[in-house]
TORBA-864705 format. One line per 3 residues: for each residue x, z, y of N, C-alpha, C. Coordinates in steps of 0.05 Angstrom, whole numbers. Each point is the difference from the previous one (the first is absolute). Layout:
<pts>
X/Z/Y/X/Z/Y/X/Z/Y  ...
</pts>
This chain:
<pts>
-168/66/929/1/-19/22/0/15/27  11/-4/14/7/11/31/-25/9/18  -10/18/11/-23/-4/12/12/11/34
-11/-17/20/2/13/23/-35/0/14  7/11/22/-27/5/18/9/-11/24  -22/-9/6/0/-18/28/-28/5/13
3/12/24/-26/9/18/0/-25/17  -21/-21/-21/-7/-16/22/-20/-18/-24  -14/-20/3/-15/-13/-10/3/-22/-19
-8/6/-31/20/-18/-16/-25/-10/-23  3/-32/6/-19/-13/-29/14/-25/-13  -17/-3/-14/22/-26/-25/6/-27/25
23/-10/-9/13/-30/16/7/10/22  -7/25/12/25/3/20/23/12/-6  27/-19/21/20/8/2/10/14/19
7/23/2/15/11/20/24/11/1  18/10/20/23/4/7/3/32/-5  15/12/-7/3/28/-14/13/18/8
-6/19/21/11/19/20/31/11/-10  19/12/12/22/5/-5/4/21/-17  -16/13/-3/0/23/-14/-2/-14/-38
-19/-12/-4/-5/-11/-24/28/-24/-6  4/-11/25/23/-22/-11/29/24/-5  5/16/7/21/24/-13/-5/7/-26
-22/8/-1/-7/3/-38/14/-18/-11  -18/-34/5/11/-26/-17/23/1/2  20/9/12/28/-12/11/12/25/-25
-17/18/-3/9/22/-11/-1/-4/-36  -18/-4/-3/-15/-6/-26/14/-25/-8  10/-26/18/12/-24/-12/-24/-18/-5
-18/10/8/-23/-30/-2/11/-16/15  -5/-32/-18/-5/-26/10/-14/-19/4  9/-21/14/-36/-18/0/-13/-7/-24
-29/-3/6/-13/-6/-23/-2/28/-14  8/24/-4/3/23/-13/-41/14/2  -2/15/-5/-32/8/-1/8/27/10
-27/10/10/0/33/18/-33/1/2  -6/22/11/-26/5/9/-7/12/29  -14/-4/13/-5/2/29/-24/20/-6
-9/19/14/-24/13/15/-5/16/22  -15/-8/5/-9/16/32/-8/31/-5  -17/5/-12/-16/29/-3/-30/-4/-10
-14/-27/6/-11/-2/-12/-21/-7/-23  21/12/-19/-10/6/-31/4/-23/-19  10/-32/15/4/-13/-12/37/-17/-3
8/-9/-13/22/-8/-11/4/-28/3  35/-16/12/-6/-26/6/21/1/-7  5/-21/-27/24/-11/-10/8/-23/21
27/2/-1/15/-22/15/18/-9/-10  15/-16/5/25/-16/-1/26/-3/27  14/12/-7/26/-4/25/4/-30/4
-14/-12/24/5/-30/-2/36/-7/23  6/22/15/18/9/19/18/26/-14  23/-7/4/18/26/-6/27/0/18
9/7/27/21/-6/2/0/45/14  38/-9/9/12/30/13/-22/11/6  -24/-7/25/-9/8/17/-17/-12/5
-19/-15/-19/-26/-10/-1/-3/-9/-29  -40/11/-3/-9/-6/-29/-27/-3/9  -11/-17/-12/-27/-15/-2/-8/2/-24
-33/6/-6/-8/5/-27/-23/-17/4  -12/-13/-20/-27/-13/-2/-22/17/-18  -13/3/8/-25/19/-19/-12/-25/-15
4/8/-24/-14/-23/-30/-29/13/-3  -10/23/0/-22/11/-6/-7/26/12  -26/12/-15/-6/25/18/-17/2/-24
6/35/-2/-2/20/-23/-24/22/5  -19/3/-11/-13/26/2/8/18/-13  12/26/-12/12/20/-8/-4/19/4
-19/20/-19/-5/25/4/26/26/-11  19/-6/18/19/25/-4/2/33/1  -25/4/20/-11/26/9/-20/17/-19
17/23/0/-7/17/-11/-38/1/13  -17/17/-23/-32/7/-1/2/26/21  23/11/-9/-4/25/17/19/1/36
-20/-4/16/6/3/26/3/25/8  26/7/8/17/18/3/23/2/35  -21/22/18/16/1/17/20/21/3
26/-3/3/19/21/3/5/10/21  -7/26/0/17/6/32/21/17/-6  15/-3/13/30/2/-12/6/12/26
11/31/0/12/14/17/27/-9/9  21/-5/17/28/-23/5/18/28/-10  13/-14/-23/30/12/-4/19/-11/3
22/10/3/21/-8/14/13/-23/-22  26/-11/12/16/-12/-10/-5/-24/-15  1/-8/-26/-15/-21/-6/-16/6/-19
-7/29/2/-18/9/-21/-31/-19/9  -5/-4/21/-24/0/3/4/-41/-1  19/-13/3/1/-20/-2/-5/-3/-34
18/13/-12/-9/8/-35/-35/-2/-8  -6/18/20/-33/-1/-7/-15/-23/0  -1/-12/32/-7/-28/-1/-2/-14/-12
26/-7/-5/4/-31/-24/-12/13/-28  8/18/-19/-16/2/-19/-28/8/-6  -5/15/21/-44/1/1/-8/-23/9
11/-22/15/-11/-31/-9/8/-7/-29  19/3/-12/6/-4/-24/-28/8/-11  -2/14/5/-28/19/-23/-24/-14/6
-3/-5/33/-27/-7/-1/-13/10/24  10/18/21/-14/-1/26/-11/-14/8  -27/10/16/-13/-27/18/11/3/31
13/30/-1/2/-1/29/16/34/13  20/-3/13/14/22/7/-2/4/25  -12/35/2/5/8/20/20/24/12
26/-11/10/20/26/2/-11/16/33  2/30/-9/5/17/18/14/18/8  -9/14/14/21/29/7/-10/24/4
15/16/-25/-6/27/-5/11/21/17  -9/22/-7/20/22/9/22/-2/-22  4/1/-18/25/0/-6/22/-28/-3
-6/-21/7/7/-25/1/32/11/19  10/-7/-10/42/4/4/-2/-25/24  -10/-29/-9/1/-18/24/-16/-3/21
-2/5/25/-12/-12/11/-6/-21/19  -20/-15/3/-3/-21/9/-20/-8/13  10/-15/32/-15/-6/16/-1/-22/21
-19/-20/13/-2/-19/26/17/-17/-22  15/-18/15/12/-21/-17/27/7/-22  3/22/-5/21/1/-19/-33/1/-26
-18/15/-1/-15/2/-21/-9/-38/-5  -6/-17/24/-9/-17/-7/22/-24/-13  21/5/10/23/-5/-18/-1/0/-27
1/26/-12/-3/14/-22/-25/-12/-20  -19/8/6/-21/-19/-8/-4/-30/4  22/-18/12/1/-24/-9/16/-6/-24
19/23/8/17/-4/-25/-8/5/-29  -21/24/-7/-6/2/-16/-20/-15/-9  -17/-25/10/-12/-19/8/15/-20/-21
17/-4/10/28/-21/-14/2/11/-36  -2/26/0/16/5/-19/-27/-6/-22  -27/10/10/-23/-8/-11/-4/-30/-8
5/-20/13/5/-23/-2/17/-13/-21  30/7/-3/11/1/-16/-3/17/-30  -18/17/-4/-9/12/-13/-22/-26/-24
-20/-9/25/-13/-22/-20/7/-19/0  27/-16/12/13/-17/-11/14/0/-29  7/30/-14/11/2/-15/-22/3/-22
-14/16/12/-25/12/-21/-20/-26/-17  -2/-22/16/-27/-21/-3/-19/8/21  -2/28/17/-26/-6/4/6/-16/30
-37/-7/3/1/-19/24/-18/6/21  -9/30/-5/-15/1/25/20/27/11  8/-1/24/24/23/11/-22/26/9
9/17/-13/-5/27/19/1/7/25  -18/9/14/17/-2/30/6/40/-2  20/-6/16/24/32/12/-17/-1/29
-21/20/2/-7/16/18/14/7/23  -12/-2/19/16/22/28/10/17/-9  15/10/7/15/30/-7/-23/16/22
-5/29/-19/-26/17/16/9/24/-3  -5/28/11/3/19/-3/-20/2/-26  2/26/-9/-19/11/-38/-28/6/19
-3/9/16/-18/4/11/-20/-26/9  8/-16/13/-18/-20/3/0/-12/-21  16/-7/-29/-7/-9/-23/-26/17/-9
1/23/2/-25/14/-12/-25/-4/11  0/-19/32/-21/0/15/-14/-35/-5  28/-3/-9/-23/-36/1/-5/0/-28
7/6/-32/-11/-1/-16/-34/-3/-10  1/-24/-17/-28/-12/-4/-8/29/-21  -30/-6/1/-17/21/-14/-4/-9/-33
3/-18/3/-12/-13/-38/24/-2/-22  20/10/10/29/-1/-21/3/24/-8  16/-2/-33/9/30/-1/20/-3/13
13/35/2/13/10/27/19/18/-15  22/-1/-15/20/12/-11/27/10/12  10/16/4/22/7/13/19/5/-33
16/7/8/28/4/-22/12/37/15  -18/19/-9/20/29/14/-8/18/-28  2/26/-2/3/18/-13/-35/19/3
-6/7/22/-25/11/0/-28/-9/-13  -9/18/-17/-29/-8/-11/-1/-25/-11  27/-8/-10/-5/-34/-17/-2/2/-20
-4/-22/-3/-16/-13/-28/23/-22/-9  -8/-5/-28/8/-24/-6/-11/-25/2  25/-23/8/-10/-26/-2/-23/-6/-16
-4/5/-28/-23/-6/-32/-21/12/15  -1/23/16/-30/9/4/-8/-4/20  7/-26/15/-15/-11/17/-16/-22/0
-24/-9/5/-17/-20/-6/2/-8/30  22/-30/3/5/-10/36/-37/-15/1  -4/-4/23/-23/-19/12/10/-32/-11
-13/-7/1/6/-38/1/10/-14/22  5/12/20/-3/-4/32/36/-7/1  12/28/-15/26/2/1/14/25/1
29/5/8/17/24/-8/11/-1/30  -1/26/15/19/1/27/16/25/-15  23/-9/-5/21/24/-8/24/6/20
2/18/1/18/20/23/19/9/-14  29/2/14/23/7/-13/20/12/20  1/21/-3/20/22/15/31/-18/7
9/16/17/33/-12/5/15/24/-18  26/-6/5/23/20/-7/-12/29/-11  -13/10/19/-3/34/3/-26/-4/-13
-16/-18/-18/-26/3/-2/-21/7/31  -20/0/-4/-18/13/23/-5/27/3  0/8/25/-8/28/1/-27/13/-6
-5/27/6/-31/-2/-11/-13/3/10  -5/-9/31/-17/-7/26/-9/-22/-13  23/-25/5/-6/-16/-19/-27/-18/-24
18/20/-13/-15/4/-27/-26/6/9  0/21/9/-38/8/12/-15/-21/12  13/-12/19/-14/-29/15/-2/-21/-18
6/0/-22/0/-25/-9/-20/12/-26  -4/29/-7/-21/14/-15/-28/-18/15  -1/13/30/-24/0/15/2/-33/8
16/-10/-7/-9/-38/11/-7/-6/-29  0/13/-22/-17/-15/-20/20/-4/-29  23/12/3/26/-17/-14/0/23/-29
1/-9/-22/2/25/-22/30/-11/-10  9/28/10/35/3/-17/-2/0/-29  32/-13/-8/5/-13/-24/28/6/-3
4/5/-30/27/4/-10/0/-21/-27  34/5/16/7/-20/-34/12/16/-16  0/28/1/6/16/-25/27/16/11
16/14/-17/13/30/7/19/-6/17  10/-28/1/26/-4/3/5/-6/33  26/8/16/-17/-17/31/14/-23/2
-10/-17/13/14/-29/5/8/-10/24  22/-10/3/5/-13/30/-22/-17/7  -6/-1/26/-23/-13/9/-10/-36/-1
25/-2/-9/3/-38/-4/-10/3/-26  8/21/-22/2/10/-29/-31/1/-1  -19/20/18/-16/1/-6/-27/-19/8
3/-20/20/-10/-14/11/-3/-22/-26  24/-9/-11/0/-24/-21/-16/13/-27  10/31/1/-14/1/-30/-33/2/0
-7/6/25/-30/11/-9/-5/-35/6  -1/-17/16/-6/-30/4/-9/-2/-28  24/-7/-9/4/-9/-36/-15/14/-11
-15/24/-7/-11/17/-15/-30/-13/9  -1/1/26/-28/-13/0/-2/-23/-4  18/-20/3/-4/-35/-18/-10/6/-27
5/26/-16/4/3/-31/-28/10/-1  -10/17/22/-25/15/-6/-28/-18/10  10/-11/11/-20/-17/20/4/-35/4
18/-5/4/3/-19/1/8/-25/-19  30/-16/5/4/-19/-12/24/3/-26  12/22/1/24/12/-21/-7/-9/-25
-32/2/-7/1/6/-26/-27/-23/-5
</pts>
């Protein structure tokens, strides 16, 4: 069944009118009146409707009910995601909601190929905003991740909470995913761009608390390695299994 998101306030017997963006889908998809879909805002709950309106350039839906739905993963999981270029890093987005993020934070490394700043970054991060969005439209889930300010690595390392484990993804003094016992609190995982991180780096994120981790001999593109360790911890920790 179709699911869109609507940032605005939604309970059973109301009808409302359905921003332009969602009436393109319908127009796209071939829904018609009377047809069924699902509405949610972000918060956590699910509202079946009915297309009671369908025309070119206007659609009206009625909400029949309202759903409680635990779609979210046990394991709360923040990413901070170093920006790679191209649509590698759009790649990332949409599938670590796939998995189960609670929450992304992109920044900027020294080796980051893109950079970004003032209103082109906040651009950027609306967009990837969007793409998060569309991510749990597809997925089921219903509470959205929010996409962070864009920050330099450095002030990422300065506002980090004290009660989470603190994992990075580099080559020095790591360990494996299996031999870590995370807190209950949660996972803040870090993920290099293009060039991986350097080993200034690496040292600052030693001394902010972070223990490096490998996923074994092989090296991986950074979208590559970002999705696989996610998934490895749903399997170790979380909801995979």
């Amino acid at each position: 069944m179709p699911r869109f998101y609507l940032n605005t306030d939604l309970h059973a017997g109301q009808t409302l009118e359905l921003p332009d963006n969602i009436i393109r889908h319908i127009n796209v998809l071939r829904l018609k009146q009377n047809d069924s879909l699902i509405l949610f805002n972000g918060n956590g709950k699910a509202y079946p409707a009915r297309l009671s309106v369908v025309e070119k350039r206007r659609a009206a839906a009625e909400i029949l009910s309202e759903h409680t739905t635990d779609n979210e993963s046990p394991l709360n999981i923040t990413l901070i995601q170093a920006v790679s270029s191209g649509e590698r890093m759009d790649f990332t987005l949409q599938k670590s909601v796939e998995l189960g993020v609670s929450a992304i934070q992109p920044v900027i490394s020294e080796r980051c190929v893109v950079r970004l700043s003032g209103e082109r970054a906040d651009k950027r991060v609306a967009r990837w905003q969007e793409i998060v969005i569309s991510a749990c439209e597809q997925s089921g889930r219903n509470i959205v991740p929010p996409v962070l300010p864009l920050i330099s690595y450095s002030q990422a390392l300065q506002q980090l909470p004290d009660n989470q484990t603190k994992l990075l993804l580099g080559l020095n003094h790591a360990c494996k995913l299996n031999q870590i016992a995370p807190f209950s609190d949660g996972i803040i995982f870090m993920v290099g761009p293009e060039g991986g991180w350097s080993e200034a780096e690496e040292q600052q994120a030693a001394a902010a608390g972070f223990q490096a981790v490998t996923l074994g001999k092989r090296v991986l593109r950074t979208e590559t390695a970002s999705l696989a360790a996610i998934a490895a911890m749903q399997t170790l920790w979380g909801d995979f299994v």
